[in-house]
N, C-alpha and C positions, 0 to 999 in steps of 0.2 A: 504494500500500500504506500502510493506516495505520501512522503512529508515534509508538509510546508509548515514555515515559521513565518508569522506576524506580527510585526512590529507597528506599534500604534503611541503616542504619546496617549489620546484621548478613547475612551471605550465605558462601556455600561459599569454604570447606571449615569454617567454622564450627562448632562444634559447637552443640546445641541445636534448638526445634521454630521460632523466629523465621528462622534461617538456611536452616533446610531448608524449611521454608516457598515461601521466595522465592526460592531454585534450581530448583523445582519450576515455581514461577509460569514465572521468567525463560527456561526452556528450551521450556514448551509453548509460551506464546505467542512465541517465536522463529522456531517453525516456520508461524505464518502469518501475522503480523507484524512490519515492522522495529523492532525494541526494541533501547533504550539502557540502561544499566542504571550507577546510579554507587555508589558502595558505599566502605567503607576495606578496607584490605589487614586478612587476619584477624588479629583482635586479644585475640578473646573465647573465655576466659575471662584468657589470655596471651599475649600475643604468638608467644613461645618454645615454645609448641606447637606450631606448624606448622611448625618445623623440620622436623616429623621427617615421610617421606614417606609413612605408611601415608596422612597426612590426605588427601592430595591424589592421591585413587581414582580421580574422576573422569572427566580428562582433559579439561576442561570448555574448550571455545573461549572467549576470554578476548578478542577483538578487540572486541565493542561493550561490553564494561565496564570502565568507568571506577575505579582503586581512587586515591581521595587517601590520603594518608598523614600519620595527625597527629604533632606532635612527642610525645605522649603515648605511650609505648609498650606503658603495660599498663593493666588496669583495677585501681581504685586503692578500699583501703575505707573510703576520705576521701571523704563525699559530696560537701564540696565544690571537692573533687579532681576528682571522677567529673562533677560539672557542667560545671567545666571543660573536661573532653575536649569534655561535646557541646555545650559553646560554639565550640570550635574546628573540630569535624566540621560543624556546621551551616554555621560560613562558608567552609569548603573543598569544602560542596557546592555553595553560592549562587555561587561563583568557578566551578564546573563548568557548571550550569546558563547561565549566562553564556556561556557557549562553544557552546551547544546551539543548531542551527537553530530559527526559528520558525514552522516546518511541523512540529512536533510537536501530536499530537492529542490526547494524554491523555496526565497525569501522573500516576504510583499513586506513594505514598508509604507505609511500614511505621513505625506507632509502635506503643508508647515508642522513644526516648526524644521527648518533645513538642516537643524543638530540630527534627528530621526534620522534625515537621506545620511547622513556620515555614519551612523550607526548601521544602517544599509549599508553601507559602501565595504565595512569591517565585517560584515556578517558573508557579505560575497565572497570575501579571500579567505576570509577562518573557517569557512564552511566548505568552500567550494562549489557554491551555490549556483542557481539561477537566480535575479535578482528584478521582481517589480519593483518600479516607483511610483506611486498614485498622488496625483499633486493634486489638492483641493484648492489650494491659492497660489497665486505666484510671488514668490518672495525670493529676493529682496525687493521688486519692483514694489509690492506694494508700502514699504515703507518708507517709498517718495511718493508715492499715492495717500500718505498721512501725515508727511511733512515732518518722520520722524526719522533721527538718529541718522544722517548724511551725512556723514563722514567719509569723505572720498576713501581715503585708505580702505577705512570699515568697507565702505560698498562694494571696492574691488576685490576685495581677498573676499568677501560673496557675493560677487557675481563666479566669481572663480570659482569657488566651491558649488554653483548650481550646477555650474557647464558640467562638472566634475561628473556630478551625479547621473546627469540627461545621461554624459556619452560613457558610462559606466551600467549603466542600468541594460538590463535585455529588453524590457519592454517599459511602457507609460502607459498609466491610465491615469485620463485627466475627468472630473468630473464638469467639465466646462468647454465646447466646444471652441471657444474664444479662446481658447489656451493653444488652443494646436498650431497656429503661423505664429507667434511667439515663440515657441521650443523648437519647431522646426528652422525658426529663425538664428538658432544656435548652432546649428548645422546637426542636428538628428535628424534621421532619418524619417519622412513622413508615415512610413512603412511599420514606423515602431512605436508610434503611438495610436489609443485606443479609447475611445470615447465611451465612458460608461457614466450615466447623471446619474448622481442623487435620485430615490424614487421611496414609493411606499409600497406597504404590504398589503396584497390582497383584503388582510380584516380591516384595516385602514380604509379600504375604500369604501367597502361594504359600512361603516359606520359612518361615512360620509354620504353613502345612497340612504341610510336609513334616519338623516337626517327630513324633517320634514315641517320647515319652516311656514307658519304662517307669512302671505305675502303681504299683510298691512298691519304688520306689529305697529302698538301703542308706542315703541321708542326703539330706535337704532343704535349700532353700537360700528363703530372705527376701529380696529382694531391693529395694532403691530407688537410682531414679539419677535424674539432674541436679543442680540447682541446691541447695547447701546456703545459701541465703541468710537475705535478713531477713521473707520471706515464709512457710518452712517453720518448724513447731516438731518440734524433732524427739526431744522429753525421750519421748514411747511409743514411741518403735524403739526406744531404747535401754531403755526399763524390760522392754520383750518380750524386748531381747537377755540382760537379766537376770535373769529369768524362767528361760532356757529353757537359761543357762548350764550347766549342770549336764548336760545329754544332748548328749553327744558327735556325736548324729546329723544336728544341728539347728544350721544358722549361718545368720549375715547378712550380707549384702555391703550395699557402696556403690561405685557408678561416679557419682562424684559432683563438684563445682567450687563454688566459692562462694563469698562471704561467710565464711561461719562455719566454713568447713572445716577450719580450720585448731584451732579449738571444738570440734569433733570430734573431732580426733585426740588432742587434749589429753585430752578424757575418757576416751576409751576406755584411756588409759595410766594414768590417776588409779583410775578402776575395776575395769582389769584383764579387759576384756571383750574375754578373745582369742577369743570367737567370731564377732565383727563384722572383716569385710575390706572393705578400703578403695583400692581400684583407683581411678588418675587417669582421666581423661576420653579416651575413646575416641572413634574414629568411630561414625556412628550403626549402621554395619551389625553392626559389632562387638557396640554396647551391644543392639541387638533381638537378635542372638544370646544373651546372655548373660540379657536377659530369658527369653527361649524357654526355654533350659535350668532356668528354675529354677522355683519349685512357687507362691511366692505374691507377689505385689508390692507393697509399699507403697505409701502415699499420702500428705502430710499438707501443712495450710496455715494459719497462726496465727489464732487464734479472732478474726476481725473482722468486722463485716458486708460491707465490703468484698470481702473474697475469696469470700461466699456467691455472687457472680454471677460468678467466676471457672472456668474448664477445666482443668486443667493438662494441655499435651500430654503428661505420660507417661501420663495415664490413657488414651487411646487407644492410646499404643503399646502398652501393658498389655497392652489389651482384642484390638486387633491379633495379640498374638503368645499369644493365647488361655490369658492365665495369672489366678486368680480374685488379687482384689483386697480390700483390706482398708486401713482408716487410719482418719486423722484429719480428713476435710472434712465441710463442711456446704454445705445451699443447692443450687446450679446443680450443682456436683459431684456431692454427694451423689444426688440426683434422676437424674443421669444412668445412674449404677454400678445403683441399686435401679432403672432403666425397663429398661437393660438385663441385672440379675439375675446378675451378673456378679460380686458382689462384697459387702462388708460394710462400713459407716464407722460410726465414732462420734464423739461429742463426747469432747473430751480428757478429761473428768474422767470415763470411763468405761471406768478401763483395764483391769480382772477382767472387763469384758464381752467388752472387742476379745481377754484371753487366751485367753478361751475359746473362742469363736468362732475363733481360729488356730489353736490344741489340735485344736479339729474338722477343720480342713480338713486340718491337717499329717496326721491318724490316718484318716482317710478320703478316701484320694485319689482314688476315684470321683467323691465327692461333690464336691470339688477339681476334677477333670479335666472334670464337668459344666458348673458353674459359668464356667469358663475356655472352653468351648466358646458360652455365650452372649455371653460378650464377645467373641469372634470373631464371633461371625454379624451382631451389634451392628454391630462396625465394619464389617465387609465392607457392612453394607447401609448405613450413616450417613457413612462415614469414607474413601470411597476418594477417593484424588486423580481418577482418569480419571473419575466421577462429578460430583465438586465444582467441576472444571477450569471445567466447560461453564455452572456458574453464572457462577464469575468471568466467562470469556468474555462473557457475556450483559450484567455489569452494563456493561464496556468499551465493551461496545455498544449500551447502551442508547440512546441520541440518534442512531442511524441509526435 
């Protein structure tokens, strides 16, 4: 029986689409290969979330994974704080892999963060591996997409170590088809990379079709969840919240973690914008419900070119839980919402257009409930895991 090793900085009970990601990976392919899987004990967004046991639904057999434990305990908004960590994750996986037979056939690794790909790169020659790379973001680029830590030296010796990895790597699977003339722009081979998105599970959808919303609730709900970081801008949720202040019918949530979150909360007390709610970070079954229930879901990602070739997994879960969609991206994003008709984006300095265009969906929720039906049909045909699965599978096997 082939055996593959997995390497992941982020994994269940996790919150976010990196973790669920690769709980999904590490359980199919379980049932028809022996997999290892090394990961840290959950950390992200804090530690001290996982205390509490709704996280841990799963029941997940936990005998071939490996969790090290850094002396780090939280994620820190010192970035070179936060390096630190995956200076230390990286060599308390290189000390794991170390301990790993060398009858291992393939190694998948999950970046960011780019310590991971080097912990891959060690795993290829200690093992004698095959060796996937799966990039969810591209980095360093995006950390002149947040206008942080540019440090020419720094930037070079990482760009240097990504090239490393691309033409090191036997295969790529990028979850973001905007990523592929970027890498390939490295000079990889087109041939060697492999488009696999982010997607949901079968039950997922089905709890999405067995949503069955009244089409003229007594009040609507705006919704955006994840990551409040250095990659969203999120000055039009808030100008929509102040917009729309005044009718009692009409709020915004957030299930949200972040960076900036704490930026957030600060505002909303400075302006007084009691109709924005701000709920901590849930499980994911939780937060698809909570999308489900509500009428429009936000989007948004700071005006870089960088992030033009970027996905965010909420827009699939979005599109998943059949709710019409509206924000702030451009590029790879945007092109996906307008193929699959699903939804609305604008550039930021276009914020009387995105009002209006909300005005409409909130007051015609036909129009709304249509719109939210092609992002479901979207996903179901683009986005499912038992679908997507059998690509990955394929790429694992490609050299049989």
């Amino acid at each position: 029986m082939k055996k593959i090793l997995i390497i992941s900085q982020n994994f269940y009970p996790e919150i976010g689409s990196a973790a669920n990601r690769i709980q999904f990976l590490f359980q199919e392919l379980s049932d028809s290969y022996k997999v290892k899987l090394i990961t840290t004990d959950p950390r992200y967004p804090n530690q001290n979330l996982y205390k509490q046991s709704d996280f841990w639904e799963e029941g997940l057999d936990e005998t071939n994974i490996i969790r090290v434990k850094p002396r780090t305990k939280k994620y820190t908004n010192s970035i070179l704080k936060r390096f630190l960590l995956y200076l230390e994750v990286m060599c308390r996986f290189i000390q794991a892999i170390m301990r790993q037979g060398k009858d291992t056939h393939t190694v998948y690794v999950s970046t960011p963060p780019i310590s991971v790909g080097i912990a891959g790169l060690f795993a290829k020659r200690f093992l004698k591996s095959r060796l996937i790379v799966e990039v969810r973001d591209l980095w360093p680029e995006t950390l002149l997409g947040v206008n942080r830590w540019n440090n020419r030296l720094f930037l070079h010796f990482a760009y240097w170590l990504e090239n490393k990895i691309y033409q090191q790597a036997d295969e790529i699977v990028v979850n973001s088809e905007g990523f592929v003339n970027y890498i390939v722009g490295k000079g990889v081979p087109k041939q060697k990379l492999h488009f696999i998105p982010n997607s949901l599970t079968e039950a997922e959808f089905e709890c999405s079709a067995s949503q069955c919303k009244p089409m003229n609730k007594a009040t609507k709900t705006i919704i955006y969840t994840g990551n409040v970081g250095l990659a969203q801008e999120m000055d039009c949720f808030f100008e929509l919240a102040e917009r729309f202040k005044t009718n009692e019918t009409i709020s915004f949530k957030i299930i949200g973690y972040g960076f900036r979150l704490q930026e957030v909360k600060e505002r909303l007390k400075k302006y007084q914008l009691v109709n924005v709610t701000i709920l901590p970070p849930q499980k994911r079954s939780q937060v698809l419900k909570e999308i489900g229930n509500a009428d429009v879901a936000y989007v948004t990602l700071v005006d870089h070119p960088i992030f033009e070739k970027v996905l965010p997994g909420k827009v699939i879960d979005y599109m998943g839980m059949g709710i019409p969609i509206i924000g702030n991206v451009s590029g790879y994003s945007s092109n996906v919402i307008e193929e699959a008709k699903c939804g609305f984006t604008f550039p930021h300095n276009q914020m009387d257009e995105m009002y209006q265009k909300l005005k409409e969906l909130i007051e015609n929720p036909e129009m709304a409930r249509h719109i939210g039906r092609n992002g479901y049909q979207y996903a179901y045909e683009n986005h499912r895991w038992q679908q997507n699965f059998k690509k990955m599978e394929a790429v694992i096997n490609y050299d049989d």
